[in-house]
N, C-alpha and C positions, 0 to 999 in steps of 0.2 A: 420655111421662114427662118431667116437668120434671127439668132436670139442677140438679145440688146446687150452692146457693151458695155463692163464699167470700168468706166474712167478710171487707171492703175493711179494715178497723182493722190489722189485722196484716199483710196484702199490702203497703200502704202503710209501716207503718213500715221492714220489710223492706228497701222500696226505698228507704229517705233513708239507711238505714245504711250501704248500696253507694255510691247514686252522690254524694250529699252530699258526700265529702270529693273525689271527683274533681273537682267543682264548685268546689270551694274552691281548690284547687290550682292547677284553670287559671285562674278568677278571679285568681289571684296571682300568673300570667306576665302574663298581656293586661292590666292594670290598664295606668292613665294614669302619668307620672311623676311628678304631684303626689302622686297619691294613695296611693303606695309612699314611706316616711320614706327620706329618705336618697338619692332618685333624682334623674335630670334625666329634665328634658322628653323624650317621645320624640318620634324622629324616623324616618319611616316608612321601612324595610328598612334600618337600621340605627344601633349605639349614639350614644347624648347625647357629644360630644367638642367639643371648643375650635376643632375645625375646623368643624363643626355651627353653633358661634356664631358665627363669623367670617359668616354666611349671615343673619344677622339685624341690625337697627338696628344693634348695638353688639360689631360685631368686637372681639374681644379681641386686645388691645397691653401688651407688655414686663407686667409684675407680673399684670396682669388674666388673665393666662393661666397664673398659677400657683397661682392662690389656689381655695380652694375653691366650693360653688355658694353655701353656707350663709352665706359673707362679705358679698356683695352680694345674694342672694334669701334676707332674715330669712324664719325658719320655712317656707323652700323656698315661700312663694309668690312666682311668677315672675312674673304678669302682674300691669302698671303698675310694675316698676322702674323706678325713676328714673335717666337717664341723666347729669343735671347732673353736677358733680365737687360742688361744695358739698353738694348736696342728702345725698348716699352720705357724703361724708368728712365733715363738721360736725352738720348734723339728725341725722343717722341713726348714726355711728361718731362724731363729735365728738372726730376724731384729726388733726385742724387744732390745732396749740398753740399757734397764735396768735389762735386766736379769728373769724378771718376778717376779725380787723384789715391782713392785707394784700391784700385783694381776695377777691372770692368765684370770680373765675373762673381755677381753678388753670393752666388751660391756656397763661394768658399767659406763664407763664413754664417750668414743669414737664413735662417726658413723663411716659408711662408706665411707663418702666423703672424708676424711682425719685424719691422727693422731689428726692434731693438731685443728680439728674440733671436739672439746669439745664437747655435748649435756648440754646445762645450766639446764637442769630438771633433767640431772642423777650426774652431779658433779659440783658444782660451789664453785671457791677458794674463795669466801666472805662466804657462808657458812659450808663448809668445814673445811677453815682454820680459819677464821675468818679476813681473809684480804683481802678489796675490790680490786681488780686491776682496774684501772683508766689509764689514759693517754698514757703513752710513756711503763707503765709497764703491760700493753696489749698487745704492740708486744715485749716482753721481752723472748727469748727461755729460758726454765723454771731451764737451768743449770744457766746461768746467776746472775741468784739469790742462787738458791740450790747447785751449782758445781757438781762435777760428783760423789762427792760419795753418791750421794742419794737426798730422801725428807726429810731427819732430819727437826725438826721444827728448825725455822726460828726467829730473835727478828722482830716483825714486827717497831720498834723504825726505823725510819728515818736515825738515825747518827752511825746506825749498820752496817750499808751498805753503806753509803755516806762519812763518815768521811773523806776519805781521799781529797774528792770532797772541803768539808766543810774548811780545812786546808790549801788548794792549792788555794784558788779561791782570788784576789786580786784585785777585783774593785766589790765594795770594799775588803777590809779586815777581815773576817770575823773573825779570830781570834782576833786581835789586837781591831776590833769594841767592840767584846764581846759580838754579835748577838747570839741567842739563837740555841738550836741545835738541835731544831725542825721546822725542812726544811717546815711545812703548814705553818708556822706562816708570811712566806714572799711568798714560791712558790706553785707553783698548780703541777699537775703529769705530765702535757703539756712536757713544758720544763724548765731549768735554768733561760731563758734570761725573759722571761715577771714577775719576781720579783714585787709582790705587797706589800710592807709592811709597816703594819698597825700603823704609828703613833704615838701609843698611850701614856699613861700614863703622864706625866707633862705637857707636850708641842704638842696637836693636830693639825694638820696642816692644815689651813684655809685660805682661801683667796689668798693673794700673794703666802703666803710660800706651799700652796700646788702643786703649779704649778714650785718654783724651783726646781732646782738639789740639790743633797744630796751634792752636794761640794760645793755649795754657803754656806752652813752653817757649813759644818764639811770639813774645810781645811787639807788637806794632808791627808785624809783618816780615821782622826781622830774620832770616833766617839762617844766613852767611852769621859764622863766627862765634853761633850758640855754643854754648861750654855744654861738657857731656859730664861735668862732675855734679854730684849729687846737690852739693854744699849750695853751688850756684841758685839752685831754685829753691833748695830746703831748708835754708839754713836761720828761716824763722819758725821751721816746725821742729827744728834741733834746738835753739835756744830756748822754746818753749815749753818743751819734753819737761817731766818733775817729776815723772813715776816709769823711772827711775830720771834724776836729773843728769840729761847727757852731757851739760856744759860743766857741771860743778865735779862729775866722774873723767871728765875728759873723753868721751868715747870720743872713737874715733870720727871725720866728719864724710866718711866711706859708707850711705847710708845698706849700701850690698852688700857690707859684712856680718849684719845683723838681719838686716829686713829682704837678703836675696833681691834678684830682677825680676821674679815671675810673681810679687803678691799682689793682693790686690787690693791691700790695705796696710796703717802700722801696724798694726794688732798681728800677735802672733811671730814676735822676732823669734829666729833659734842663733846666739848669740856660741860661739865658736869660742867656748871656753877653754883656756892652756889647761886647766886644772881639769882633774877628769871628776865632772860630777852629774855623771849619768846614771851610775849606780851606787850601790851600797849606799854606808851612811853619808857620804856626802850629796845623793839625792834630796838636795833640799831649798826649799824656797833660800832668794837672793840674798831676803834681809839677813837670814842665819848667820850667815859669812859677813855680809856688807853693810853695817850696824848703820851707817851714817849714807849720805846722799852723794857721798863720794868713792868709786865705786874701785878706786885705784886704791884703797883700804881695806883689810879684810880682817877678817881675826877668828883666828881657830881657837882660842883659848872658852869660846864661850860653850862648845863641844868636850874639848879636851881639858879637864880640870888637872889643878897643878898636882896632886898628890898621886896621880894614877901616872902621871907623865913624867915625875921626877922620878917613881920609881923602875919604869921602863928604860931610865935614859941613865944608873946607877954605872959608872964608869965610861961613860963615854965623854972623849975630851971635849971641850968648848962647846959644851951642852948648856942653852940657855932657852929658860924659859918663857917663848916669846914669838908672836906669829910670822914675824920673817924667818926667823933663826928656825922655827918649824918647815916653812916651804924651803929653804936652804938646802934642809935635807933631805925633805918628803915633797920635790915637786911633781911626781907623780900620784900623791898620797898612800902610798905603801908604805911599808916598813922597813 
């Protein structure tokens, strides 16, 4: 007896309706990593990682290893990426903004990590340009100085650049001062405000005046043509003086020959006496000598009495008893 046929049309469909989708399914673990959107490459007994690439041509360094695949393998095709830096950053991302007017091989000067992380051993703008960058113009983005139409060289001059800085700036004044217009000579590359400026030339600033403000001496901003004589700013603390009175003694109005440039106050003049009265009996308070408030007066008779001193002076001619006629003789106060 022939055994009964079964119809293959429907046995057949039967089995694509089973096993078809399990086909499908493991088809779409075991695929390739092209061929899954969104994948990396695989790599046999385990996942596509940055440590996976580091095992091929082009190890991944600083940014290359944070970015995605789709950055550097457009529409995830991986084989023949280009390794160049121009070829990826200009042809292809064209996120050079300069055009590749400064070279096409980034490496001469740039790492990985970032554009704007320079390598100082492949390019440095002190040796290079010849201009050290210091302070504030470290974090200066390099159009800032340059502008956008390039690296043309540059005046490295101070007031090439600042001028308008220099012209604007009113406490002080620096035009009207007539300050010099090279910006080291008061500032550092920091900032504006901590301004150190040097002093010099006629009038060094010592003692009291190094510790005033620039408007204690230069009123209204005034700076061009300040007098460096004492008398100019002092000379209501000179006619004021009583003890001793410097106007009615005549001192001099040279407040440095008495009160020096380094104090740091009146008090405490050491007064540059002709007469020598540092030691011996002439160690002695002012009034001794200087009876009266007029200090270009003196008088030794009040020390030396007349009957000790006439008889000291018994045969000497044009001997007169009397305190010039004494310093006449005795201006060093010997005998």
């Amino acid at each position: 007896m022939t055994p009964p046929r079964i119809k293959s049309a429907p046995a057949i469909a039967l089995a694509a309706v089973i096993v078809l989708p399990f086909l499908l399914v493991l088809g779409a673990r075991t695929g390739t990593g092209q061929d899954r959107a969104g994948a990396k490459p695989a790599v046999t007994g385990q996942d596509w990682t940055a440590e996976s690439h580091d095992r091929t041509s082009f190890p991944l360094v600083g940014k290359h290893r944070t970015v995605g695949c789709r950055e550097c393998h457009i529409n995830l095709v991986f084989e023949g990426t280009p390794t160049d830096c121009e070829v990826c950053h200009w042809q292809r991302r064209q996120d050079d903004r300069y055009s590749l007017r400064l070279g096409t091989r980034c490496s001469d000067c740039h790492t990985p990590q970032a554009w704007k992380k320079v390598d100082p051993a492949l390019w440095s703008h002190e040796a290079n340009v010849g201009y050290r960058l210091e302070g504030i113009h470290r974090t200066l983005d390099c159009e800032d100085c340059h502008g956008s139409g390039g690296f043309t060289a540059q005046s490295t001059d101070c007031f090439a650049c600042h001028e308008s800085d220099y012209r604007g700036t009113r406490d002080p004044n620096h035009v009207e001062a007539g300050f010099p217009t090279s910006c080291p000579s008061c500032h550092d590359q920091r900032d504006w405000e901590n301004a150190d400026f040097e002093h010099t030339g006629g009038f060094v600033l010592q003692g009291r005046h190094a510790s005033a403000s620039c408007a204690d001496c230069h009123e209204n901003g005034v700076y061009q043509g300040t007098s460096p004589e004492c008398a100019s700013c002092h000379l209501a603390d000179y006619n004021g003086t009583t003890d001793p009175n410097h106007r009615a003694s005549s001192f001099p109005l040279d407040c440095s020959i008495c009160h020096g440039t380094s104090a740091t106050g009146w008090e405490g003049a050491d007064f540059d006496h002709d007469f020598p009265i540092r030691s011996g009996r002439h160690a002695v308070a002012c009034s001794e000598c200087h009876q009266t408030s007029d200090y270009r007066v003196f008088s030794c008779l009040g020390c030396h009495g007349q009957t000790e001193t006439n008889s000291r002076h018994n045969g000497v001619t044009g001997y007169s008893y009397s305190s010039p006629a004494c310093y006449a003789c005795h201006p060093n106060g010997q005998g």
